[in-house]
DRENPA-3360 file (N, C-alpha, C; in nm, 2 decimals, always signed):
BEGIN
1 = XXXXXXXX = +5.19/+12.63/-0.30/+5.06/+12.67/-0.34/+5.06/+12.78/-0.44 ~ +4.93/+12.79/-0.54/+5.00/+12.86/-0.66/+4.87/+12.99/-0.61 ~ +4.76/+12.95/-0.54/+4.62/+12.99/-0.50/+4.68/+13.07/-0.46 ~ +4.60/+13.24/-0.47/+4.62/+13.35/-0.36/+4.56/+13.31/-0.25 ~ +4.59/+13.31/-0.10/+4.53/+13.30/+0.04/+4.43/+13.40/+0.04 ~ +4.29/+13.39/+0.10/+4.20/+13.47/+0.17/+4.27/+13.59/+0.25 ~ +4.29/+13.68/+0.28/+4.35/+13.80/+0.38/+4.36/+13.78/+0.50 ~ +4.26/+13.69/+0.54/+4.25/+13.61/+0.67/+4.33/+13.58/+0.71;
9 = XXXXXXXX = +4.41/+13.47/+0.60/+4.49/+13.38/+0.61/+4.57/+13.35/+0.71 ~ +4.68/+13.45/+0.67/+4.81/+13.49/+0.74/+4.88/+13.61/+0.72 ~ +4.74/+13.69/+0.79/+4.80/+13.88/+0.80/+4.89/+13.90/+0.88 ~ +4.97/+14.00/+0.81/+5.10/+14.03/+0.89/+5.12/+14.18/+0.81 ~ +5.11/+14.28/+0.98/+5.15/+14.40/+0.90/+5.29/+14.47/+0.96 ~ +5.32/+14.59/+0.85/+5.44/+14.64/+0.86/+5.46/+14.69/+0.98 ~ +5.56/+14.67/+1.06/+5.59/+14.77/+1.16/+5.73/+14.82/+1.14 ~ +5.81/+14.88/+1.23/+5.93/+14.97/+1.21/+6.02/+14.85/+1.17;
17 = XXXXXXXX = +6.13/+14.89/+1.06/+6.23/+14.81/+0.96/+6.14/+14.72/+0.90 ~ +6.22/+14.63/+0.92/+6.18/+14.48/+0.85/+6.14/+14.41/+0.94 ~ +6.02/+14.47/+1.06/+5.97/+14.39/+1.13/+5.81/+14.39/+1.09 ~ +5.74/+14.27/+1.09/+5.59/+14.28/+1.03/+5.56/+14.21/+1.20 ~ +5.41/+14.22/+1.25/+5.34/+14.17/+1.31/+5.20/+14.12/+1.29 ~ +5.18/+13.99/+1.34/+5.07/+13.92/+1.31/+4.94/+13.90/+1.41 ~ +4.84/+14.00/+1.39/+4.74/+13.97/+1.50/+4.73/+13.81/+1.56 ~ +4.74/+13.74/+1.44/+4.70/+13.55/+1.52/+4.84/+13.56/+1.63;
25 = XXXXXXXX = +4.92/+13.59/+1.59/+5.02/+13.55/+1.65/+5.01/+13.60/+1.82 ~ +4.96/+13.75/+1.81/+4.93/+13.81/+1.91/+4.85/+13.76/+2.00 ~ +4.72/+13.70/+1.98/+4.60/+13.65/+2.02/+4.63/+13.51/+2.10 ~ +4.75/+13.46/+2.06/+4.76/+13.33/+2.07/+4.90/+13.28/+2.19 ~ +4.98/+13.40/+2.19/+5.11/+13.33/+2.21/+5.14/+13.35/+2.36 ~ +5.00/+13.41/+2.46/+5.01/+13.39/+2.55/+4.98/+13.24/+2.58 ~ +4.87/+13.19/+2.54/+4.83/+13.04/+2.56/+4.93/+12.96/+2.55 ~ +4.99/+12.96/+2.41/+5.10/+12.89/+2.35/+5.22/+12.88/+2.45;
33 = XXXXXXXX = +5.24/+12.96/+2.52/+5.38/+12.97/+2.58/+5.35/+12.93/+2.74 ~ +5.21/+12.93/+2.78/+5.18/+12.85/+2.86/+5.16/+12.72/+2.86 ~ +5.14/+12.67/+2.72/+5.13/+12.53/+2.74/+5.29/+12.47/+2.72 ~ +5.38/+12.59/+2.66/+5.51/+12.52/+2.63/+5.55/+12.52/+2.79 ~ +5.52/+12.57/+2.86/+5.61/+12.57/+2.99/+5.54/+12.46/+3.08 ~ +5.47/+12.39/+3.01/+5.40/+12.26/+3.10/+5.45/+12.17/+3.01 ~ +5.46/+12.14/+2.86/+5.50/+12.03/+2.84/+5.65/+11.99/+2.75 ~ +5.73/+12.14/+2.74/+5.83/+12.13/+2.67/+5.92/+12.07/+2.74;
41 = XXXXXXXX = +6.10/+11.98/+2.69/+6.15/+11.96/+2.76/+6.25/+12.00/+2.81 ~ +6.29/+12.00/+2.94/+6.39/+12.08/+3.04/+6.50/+12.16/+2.98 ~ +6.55/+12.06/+2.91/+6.69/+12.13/+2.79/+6.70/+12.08/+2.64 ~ +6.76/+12.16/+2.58/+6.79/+12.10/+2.47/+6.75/+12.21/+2.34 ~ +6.74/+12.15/+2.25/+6.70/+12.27/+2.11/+6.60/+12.22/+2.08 ~ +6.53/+12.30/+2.06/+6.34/+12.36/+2.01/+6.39/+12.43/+1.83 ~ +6.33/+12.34/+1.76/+6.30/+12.42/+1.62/+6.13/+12.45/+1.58 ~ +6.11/+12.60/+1.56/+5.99/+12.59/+1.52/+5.99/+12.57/+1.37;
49 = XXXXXXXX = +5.93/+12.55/+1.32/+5.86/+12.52/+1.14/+5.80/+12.65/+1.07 ~ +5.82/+12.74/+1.01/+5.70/+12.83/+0.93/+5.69/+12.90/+1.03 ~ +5.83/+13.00/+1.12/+5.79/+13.07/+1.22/+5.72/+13.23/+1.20 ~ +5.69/+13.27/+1.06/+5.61/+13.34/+1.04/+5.73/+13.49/+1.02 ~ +5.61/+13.57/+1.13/+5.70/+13.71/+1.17/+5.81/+13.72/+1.25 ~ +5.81/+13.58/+1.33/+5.95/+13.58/+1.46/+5.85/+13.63/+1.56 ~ +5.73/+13.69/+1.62/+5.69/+13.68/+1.79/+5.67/+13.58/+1.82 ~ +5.65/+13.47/+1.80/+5.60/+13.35/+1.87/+5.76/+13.33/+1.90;
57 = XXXXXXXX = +5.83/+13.29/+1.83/+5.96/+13.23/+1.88/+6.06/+13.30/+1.97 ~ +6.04/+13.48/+1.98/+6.10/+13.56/+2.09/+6.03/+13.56/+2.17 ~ +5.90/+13.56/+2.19/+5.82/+13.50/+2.34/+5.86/+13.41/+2.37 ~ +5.89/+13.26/+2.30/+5.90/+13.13/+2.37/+6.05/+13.14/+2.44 ~ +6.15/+13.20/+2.28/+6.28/+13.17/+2.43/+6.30/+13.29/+2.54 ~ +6.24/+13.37/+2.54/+6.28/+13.43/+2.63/+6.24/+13.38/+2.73 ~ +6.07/+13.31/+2.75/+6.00/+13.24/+2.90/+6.06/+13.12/+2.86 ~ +6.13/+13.06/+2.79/+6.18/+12.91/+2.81/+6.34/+12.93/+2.80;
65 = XXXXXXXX = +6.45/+12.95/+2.87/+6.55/+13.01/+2.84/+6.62/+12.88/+2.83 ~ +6.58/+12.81/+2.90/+6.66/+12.64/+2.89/+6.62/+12.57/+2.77 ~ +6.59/+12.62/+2.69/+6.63/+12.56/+2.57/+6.68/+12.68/+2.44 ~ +6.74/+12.62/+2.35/+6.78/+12.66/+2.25/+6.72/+12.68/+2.14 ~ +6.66/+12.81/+2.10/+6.56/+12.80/+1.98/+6.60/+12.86/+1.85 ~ +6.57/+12.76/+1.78/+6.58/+12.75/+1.59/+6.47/+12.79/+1.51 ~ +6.42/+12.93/+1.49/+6.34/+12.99/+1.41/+6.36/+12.92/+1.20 ~ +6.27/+12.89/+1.17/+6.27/+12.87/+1.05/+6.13/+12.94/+0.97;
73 = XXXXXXXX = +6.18/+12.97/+0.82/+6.12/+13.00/+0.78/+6.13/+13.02/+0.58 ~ +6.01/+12.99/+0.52/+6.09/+12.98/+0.42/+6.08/+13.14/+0.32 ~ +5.98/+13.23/+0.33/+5.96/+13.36/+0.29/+6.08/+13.43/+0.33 ~ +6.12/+13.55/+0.26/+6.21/+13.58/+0.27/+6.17/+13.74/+0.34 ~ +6.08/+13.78/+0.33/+6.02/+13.91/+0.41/+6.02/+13.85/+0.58 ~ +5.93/+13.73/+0.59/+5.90/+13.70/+0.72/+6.07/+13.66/+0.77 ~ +6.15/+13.64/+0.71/+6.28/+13.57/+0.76/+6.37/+13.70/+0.82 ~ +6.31/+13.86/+0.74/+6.40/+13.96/+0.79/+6.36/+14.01/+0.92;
81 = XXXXXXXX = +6.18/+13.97/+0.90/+6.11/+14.01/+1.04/+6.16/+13.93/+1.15 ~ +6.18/+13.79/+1.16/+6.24/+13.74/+1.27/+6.37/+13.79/+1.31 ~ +6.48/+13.78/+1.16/+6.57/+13.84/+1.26/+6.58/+13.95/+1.30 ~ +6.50/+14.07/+1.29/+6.48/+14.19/+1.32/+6.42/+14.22/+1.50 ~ +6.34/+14.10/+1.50/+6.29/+14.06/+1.64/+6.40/+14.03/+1.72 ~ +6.51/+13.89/+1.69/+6.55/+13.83/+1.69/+6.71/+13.99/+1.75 ~ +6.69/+14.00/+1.66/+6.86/+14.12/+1.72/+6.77/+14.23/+1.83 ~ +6.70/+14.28/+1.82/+6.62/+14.36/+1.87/+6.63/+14.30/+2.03;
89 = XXXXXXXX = +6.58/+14.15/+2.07/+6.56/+14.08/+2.16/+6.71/+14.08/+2.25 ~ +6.75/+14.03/+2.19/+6.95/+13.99/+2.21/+6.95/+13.84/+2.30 ~ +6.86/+13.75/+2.27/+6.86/+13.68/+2.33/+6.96/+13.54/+2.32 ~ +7.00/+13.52/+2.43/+7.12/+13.43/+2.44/+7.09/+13.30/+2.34 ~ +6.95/+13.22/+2.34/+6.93/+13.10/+2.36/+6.83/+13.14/+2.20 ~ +6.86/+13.24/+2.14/+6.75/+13.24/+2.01/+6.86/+13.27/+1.91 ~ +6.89/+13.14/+1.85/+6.98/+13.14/+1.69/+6.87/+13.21/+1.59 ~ +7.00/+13.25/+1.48/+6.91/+13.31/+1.34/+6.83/+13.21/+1.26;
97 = XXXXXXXX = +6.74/+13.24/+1.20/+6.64/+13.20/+1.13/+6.74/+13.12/+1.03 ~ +6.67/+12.98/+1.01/+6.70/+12.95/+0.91/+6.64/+12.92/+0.80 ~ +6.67/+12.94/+0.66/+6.56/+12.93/+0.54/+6.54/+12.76/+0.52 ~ +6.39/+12.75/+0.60/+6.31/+12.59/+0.56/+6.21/+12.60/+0.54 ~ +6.22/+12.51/+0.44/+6.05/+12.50/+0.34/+6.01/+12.36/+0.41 ~ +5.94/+12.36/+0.53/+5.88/+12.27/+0.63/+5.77/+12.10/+0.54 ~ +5.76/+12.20/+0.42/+5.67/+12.08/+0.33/+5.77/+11.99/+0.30 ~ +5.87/+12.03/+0.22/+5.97/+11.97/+0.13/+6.05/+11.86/+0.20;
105 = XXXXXXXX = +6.01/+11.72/+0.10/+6.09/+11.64/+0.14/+6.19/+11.59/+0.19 ~ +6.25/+11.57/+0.29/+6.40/+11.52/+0.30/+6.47/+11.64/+0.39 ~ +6.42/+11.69/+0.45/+6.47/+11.81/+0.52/+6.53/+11.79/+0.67 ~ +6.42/+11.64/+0.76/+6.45/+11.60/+0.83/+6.52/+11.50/+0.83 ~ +6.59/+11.43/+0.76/+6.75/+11.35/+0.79/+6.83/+11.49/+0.78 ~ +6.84/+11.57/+0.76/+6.95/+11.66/+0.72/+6.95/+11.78/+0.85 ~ +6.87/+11.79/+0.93/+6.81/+11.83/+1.02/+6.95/+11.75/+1.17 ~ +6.98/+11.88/+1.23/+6.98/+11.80/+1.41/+6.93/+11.76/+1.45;
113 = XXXXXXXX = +6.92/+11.63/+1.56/+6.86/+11.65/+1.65/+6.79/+11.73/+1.73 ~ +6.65/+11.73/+1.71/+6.56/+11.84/+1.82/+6.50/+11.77/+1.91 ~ +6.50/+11.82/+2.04/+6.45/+11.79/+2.14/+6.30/+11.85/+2.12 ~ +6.21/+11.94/+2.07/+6.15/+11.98/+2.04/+6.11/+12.06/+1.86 ~ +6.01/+12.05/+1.84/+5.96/+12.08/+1.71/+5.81/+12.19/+1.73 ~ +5.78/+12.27/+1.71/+5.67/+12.32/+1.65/+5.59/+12.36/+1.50 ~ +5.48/+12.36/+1.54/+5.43/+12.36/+1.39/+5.28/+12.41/+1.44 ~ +5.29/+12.58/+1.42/+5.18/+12.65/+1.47/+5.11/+12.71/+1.33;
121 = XXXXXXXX = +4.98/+12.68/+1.35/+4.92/+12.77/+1.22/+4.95/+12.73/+1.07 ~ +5.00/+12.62/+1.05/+5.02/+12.60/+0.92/+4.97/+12.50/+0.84 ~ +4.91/+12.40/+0.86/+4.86/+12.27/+0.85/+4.69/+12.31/+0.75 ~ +4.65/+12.37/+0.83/+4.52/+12.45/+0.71/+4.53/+12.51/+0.62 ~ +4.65/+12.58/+0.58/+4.73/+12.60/+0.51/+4.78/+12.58/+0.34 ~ +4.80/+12.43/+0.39/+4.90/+12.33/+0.30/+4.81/+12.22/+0.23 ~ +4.80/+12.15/+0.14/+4.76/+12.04/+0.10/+4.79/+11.91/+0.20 ~ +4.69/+11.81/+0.21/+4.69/+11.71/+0.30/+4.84/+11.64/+0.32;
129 = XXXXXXXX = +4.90/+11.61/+0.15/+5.01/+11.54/+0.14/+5.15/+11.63/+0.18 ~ +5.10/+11.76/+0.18/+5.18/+11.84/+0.22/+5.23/+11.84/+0.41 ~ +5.10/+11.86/+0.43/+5.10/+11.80/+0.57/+5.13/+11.68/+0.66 ~ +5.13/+11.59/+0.55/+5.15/+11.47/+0.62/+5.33/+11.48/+0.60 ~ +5.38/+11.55/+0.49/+5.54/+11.55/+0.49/+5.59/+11.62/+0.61 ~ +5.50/+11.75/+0.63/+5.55/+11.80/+0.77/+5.59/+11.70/+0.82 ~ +5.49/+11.64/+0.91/+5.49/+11.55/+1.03/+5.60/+11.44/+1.01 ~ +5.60/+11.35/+0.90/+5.67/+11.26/+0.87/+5.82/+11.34/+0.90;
137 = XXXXXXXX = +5.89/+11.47/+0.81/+6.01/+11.46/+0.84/+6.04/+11.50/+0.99 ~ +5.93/+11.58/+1.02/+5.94/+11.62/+1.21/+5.98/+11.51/+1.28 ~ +5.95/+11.41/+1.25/+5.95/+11.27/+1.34/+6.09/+11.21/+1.29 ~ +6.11/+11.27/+1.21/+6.29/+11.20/+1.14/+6.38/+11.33/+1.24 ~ +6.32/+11.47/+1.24/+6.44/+11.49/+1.31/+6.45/+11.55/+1.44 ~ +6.30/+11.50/+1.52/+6.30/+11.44/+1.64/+6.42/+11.43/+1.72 ~ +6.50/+11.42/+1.81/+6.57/+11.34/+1.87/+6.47/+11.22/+1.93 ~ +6.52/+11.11/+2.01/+6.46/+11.02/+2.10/+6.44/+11.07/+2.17;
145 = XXXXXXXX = +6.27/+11.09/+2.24/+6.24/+11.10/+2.28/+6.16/+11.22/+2.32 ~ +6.20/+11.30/+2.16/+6.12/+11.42/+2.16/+6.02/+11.45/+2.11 ~ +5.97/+11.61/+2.15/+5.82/+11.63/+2.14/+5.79/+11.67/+2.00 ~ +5.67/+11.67/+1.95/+5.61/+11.77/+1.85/+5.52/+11.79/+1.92 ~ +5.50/+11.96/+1.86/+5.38/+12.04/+1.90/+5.31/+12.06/+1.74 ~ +5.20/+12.03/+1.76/+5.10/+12.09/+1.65/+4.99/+12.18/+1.69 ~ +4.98/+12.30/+1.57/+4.85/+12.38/+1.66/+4.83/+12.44/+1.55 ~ +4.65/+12.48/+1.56/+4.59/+12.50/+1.50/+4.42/+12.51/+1.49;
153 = XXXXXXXX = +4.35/+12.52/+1.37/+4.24/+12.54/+1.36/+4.21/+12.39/+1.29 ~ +4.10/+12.27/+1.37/+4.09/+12.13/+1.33/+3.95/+12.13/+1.30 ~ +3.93/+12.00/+1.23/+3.79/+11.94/+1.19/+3.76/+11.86/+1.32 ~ +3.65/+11.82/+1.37/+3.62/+11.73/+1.46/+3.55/+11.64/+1.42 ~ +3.58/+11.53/+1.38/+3.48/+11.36/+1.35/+3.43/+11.46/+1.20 ~ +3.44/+11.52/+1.14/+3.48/+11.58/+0.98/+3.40/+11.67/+1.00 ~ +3.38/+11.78/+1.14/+3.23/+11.88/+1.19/+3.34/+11.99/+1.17 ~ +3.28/+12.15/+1.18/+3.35/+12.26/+1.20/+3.29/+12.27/+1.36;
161 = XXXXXXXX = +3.36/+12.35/+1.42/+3.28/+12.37/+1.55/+3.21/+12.52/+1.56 ~ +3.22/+12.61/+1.54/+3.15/+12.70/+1.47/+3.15/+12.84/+1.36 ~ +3.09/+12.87/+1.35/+3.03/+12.98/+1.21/+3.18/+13.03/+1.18 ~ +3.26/+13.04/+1.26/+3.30/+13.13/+1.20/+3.46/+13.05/+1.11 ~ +3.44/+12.90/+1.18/+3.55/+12.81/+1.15/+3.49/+12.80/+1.01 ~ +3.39/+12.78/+1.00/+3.29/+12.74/+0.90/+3.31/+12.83/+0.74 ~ +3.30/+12.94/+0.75/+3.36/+13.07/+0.72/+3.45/+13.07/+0.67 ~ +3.62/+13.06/+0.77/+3.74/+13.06/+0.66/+3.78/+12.92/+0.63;
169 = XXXXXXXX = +3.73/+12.78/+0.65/+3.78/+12.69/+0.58/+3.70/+12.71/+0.43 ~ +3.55/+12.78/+0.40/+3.56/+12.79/+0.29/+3.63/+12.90/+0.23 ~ +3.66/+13.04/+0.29/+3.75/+13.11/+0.22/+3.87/+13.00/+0.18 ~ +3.97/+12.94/+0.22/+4.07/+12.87/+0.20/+4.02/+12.76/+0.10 ~ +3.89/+12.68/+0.12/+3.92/+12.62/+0.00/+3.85/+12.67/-0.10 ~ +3.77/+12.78/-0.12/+3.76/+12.89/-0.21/+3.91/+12.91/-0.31 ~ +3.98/+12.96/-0.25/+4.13/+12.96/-0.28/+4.15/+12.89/-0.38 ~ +4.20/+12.71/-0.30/+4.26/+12.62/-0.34/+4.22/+12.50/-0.27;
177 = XXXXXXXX = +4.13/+12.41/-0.37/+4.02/+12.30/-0.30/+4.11/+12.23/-0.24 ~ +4.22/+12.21/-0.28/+4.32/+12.09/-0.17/+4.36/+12.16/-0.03 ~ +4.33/+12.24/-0.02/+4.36/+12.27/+0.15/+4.23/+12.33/+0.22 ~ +4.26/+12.37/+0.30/+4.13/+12.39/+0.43/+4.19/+12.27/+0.55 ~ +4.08/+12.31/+0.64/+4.12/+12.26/+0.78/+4.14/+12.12/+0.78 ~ +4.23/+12.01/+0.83/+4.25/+11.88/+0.88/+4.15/+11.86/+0.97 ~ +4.14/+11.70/+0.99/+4.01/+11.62/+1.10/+4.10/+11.63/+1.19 ~ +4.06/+11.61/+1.31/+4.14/+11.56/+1.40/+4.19/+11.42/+1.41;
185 = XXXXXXXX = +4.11/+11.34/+1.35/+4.16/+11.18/+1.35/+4.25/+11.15/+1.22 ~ +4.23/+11.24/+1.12/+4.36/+11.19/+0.99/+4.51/+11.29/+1.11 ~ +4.46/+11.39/+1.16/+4.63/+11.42/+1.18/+4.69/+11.32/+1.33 ~ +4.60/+11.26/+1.40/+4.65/+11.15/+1.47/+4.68/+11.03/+1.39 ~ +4.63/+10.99/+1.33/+4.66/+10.88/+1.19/+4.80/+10.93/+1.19 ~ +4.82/+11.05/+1.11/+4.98/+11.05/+1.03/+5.05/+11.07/+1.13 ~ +5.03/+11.11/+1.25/+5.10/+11.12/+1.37/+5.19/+11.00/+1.39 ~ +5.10/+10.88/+1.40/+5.08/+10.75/+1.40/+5.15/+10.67/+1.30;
193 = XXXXXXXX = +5.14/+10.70/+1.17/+5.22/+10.68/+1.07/+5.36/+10.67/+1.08 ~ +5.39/+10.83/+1.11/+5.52/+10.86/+1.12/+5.61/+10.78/+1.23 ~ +5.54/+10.76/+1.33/+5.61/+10.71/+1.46/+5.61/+10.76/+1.59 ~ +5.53/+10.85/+1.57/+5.45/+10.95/+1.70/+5.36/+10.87/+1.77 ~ +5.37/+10.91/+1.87/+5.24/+10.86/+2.01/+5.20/+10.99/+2.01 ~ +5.09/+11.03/+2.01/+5.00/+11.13/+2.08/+4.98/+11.11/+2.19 ~ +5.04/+11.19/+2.31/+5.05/+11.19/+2.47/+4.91/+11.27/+2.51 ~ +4.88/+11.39/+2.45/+4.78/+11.47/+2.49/+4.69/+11.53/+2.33;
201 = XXXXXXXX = +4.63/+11.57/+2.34/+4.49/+11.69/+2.33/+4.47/+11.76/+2.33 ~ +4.50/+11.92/+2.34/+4.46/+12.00/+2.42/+4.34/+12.10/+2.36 ~ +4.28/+12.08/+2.43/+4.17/+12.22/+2.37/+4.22/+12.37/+2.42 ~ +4.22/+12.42/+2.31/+4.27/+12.59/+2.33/+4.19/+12.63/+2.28 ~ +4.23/+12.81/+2.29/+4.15/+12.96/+2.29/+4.07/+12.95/+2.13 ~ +3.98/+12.97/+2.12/+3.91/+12.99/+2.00/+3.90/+12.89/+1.88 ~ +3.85/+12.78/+1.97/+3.82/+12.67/+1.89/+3.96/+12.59/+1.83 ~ +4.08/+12.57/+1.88/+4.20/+12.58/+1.82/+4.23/+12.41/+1.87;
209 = XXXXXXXX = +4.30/+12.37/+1.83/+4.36/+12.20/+1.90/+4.55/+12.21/+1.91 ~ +4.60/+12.17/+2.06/+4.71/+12.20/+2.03/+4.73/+12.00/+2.04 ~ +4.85/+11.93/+1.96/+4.85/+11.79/+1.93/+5.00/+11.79/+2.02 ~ +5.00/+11.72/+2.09/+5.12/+11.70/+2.17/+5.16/+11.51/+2.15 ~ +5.29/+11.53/+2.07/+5.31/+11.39/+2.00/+5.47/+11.36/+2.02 ~ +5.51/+11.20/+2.09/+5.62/+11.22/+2.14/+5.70/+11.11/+2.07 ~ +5.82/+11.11/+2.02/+5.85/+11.02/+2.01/+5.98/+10.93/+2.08 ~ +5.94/+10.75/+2.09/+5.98/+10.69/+2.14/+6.13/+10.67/+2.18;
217 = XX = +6.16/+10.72/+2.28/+6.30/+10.70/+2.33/+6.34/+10.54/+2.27 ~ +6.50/+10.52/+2.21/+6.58/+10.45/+2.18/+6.60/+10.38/+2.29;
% end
């Protein structure tokens, strides 16, 4: 995207070294880490997508220790903040960040096997086609049988749910008219596309949708 973001967008301020913090992230990663501990699976490696500052991903492994988490990110400020979290943490089951541009084609054949995927906060973000690349290469490097998580701020049957959603999808497409919020039914569509079942729905904290999408064991 060439558009400057609204300030909204994806604030993240300095804290000590090269670590930044993100109010959304703050606001959110209790919920988030509650729903990972109901539907994540038992073992295996978790990569998140666009993991920002690195707190979402040192909350999750530390309360998910059975699995193995793969911080990505493609900025190069936010990639020092993770690992800055990331050594700070010392945690067994949380590898270094790796530099991924989560849009860019072809990322998932070249990708491990993941037993899990995330993809928090970024999808309103990105242009449609952008989004649909997420999903599509998530589901390439999937393992059988594994999950995607999507979360975020959605359209409902093409409605906002209120004023204030209302609000920053036009700051964002103020910005840059190809992005602003997804429906809920185009990101089940590409879900669908790609080779995802949508298992669940979830309504979360502040008008938010978390997409719980699995794919089909071999």
């Amino acid at each position: 995207m060439t558009a400057k973001l609204p300030p909204t967008a994806s604030v993240a301020e300095p804290r000590e070294g090269a670590k930044q913090s993100a109010p959304a992230a703050l606001r959110n990663v209790s919920a988030l880490t509650n729903l990972l501990g109901r539907i994540a699976p038992r073992s295996g490696h978790a990569l998140e997508l666009a993991s920002g500052t690195g707190q979402h991903v040192v909350a999750f492994a530390a309360a998910l220790p059975h699995l193995t988490w793969h911080p990505s990110e493609i900025a190069a400020d936010r990639r020092a903040s993770i690992e800055a979290y990331r050594m700070e943490a010392g945690l067994p089951n949380l590898r270094p960040v790796q530099n991924l541009n989560a849009c860019a084609p072809g990322w998932g054949v070249l990708a491990d096997p993941q037993d899990l995927i995330l993809c928090i906060n970024l999808l309103h973000l990105i242009p449609d086609q952008a989004a649909q690349t997420v999903i599509t290469e998530a589901a390439i490097a999937l393992a059988s049988g594994g999950t995607l998580l999507l979360y975020g701020p959605f359209k409902r049957d093409d409605l906002l749910t209120s004023d204030g959603d209302v609000r920053f999808d036009a700051q964002l497409r103020a910005a840059d008219p190809e992005i602003g919020y997804k429906d809920k039914s185009d990101i089940a569509a590409w879900l669908g596309k790609a080779g995802l079942v949508v298992a669940q729905t979830v309504d979360m904290p502040a008008n938010n949708l978390a997409f719980i999408a699995r794919k089909s064991p071999v």
